[in-house]
C-alpha positions as CSV (number, residue, x, y, z in Angstrom):
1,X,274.8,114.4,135.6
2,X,273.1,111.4,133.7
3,X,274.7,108.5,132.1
4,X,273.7,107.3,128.6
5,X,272.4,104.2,130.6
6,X,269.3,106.3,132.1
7,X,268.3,107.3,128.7
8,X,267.5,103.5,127.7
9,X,263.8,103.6,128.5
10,X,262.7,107.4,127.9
11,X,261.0,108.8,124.9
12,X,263.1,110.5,122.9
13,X,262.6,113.5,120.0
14,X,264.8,114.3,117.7
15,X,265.2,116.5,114.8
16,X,265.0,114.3,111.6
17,X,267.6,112.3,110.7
18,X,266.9,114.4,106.9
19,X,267.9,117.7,108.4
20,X,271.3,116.6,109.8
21,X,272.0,113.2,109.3
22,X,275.5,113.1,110.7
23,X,275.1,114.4,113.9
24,X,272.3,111.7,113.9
25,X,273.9,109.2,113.3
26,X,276.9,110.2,115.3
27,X,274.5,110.4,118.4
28,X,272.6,107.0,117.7
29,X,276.4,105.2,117.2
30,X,277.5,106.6,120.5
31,X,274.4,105.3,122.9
32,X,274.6,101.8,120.8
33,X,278.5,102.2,121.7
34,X,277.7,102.3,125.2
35,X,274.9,99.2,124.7
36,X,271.9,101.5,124.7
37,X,269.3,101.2,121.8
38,X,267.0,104.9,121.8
39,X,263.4,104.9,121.5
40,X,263.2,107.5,119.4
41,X,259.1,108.3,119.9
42,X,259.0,111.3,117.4
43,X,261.2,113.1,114.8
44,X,260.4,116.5,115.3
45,X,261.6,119.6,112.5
46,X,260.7,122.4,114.3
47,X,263.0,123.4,117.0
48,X,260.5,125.3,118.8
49,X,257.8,122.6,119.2
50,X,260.7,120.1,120.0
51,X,261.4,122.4,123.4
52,X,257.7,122.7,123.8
53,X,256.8,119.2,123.7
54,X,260.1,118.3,125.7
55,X,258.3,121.1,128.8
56,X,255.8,119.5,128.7
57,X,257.0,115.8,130.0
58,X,256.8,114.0,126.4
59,X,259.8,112.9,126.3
60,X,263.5,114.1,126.4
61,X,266.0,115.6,123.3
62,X,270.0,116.0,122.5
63,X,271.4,119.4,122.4
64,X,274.5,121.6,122.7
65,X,275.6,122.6,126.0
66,X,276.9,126.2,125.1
67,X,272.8,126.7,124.0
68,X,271.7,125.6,127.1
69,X,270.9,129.4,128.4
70,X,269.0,130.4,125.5
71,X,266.9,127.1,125.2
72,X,264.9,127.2,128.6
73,X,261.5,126.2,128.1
74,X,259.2,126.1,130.9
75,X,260.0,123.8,133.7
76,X,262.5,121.5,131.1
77,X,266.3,121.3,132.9
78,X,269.4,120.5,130.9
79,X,271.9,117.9,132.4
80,X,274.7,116.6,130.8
81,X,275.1,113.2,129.6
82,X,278.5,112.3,131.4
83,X,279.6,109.5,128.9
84,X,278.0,110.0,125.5
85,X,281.4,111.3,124.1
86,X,280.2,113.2,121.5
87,X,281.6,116.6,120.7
88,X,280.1,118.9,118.1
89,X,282.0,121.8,116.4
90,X,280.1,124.4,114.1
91,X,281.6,126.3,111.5
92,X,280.7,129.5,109.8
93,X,281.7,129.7,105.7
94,X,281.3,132.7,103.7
95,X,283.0,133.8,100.2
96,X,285.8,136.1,100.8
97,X,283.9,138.4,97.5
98,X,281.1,138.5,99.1
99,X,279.8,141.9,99.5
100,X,276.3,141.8,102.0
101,X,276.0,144.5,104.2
102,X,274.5,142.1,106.4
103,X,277.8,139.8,106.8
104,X,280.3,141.4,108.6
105,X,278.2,142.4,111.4
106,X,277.8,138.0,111.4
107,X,281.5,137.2,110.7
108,X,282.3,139.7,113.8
109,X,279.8,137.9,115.8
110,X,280.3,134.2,115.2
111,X,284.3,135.0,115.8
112,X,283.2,136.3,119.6
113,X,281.0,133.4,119.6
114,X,283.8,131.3,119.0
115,X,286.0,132.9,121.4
116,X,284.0,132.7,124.1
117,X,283.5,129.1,124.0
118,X,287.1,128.7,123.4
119,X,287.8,130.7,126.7
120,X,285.0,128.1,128.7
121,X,286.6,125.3,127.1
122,X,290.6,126.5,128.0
123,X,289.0,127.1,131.7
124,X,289.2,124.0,133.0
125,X,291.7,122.4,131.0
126,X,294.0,125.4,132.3
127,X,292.8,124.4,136.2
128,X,294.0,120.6,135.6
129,X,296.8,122.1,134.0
130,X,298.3,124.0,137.7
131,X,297.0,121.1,139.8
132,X,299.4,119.1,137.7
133,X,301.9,121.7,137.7
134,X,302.3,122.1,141.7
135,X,304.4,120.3,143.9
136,X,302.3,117.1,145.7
137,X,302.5,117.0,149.0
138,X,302.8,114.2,151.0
């Protein structure tokens, strides 16, 4: 695990502050929180050549854990930043009307989505919640 201190002198690329300015901002406010300034080398748009570049040693990007598996890009590694303390939730909106063929078949899937990460998230909080359960010995 890596601390939001080890980030202070590395290139980073990021998706432009344009295409989602909140979680932007919410990422530079959390490493200035923990005295860290980014050098933010390059805004990149496309997700792809972000990955790319970051394979190929040019510097080093933010994303969400739960995409971790589907992200590997050559020889790049994802490791958690221990202290950002940043969470990001998604959410999925769709007009109860609407009549595509197309979006039940992604309502279904986004709500086993969700479940799933619910279930990795309830893991370990339901583990801390028997330790503190039990009976200390001593």
């Amino acid at each position: 695990m890596i601390k939001v201190k080890d980030l202070a002198n590395e290139p980073m690329l990021m998706d432009p502050r344009r295409s989602n300015p909140r979680l932007y901002d919410d990422i530079i406010a959390a490493v200035r929180a923990r005295g860290v300034t980014l050098n933010v080398a390059s805004e990149i748009l496309d997700g792809e050549a972000l990955l790319t570049l970051v394979a190929s040693g040019f510097g080093l990007t933010f994303g969400a854990e739960p995409a971790a598996p589907f992200l590997a890009v050559g020889t790049a590694i994802w490791k958690p930043v221990s202290n950002l303390g940043l969470e990001m939730r998604n959410i999925a909106m769709w007009r109860p009307d609407a009549q595509s063929l197309l979006l039940r078949p992604l309502v279904d899937l986004v709500r086993e989505f969700g479940a799933a990460l619910r279930d990795r998230e309830m893991g370990p909080r339901r583990q801390e919640s028997e330790r503190q359960r039990r009976p200390r010995r001593g």
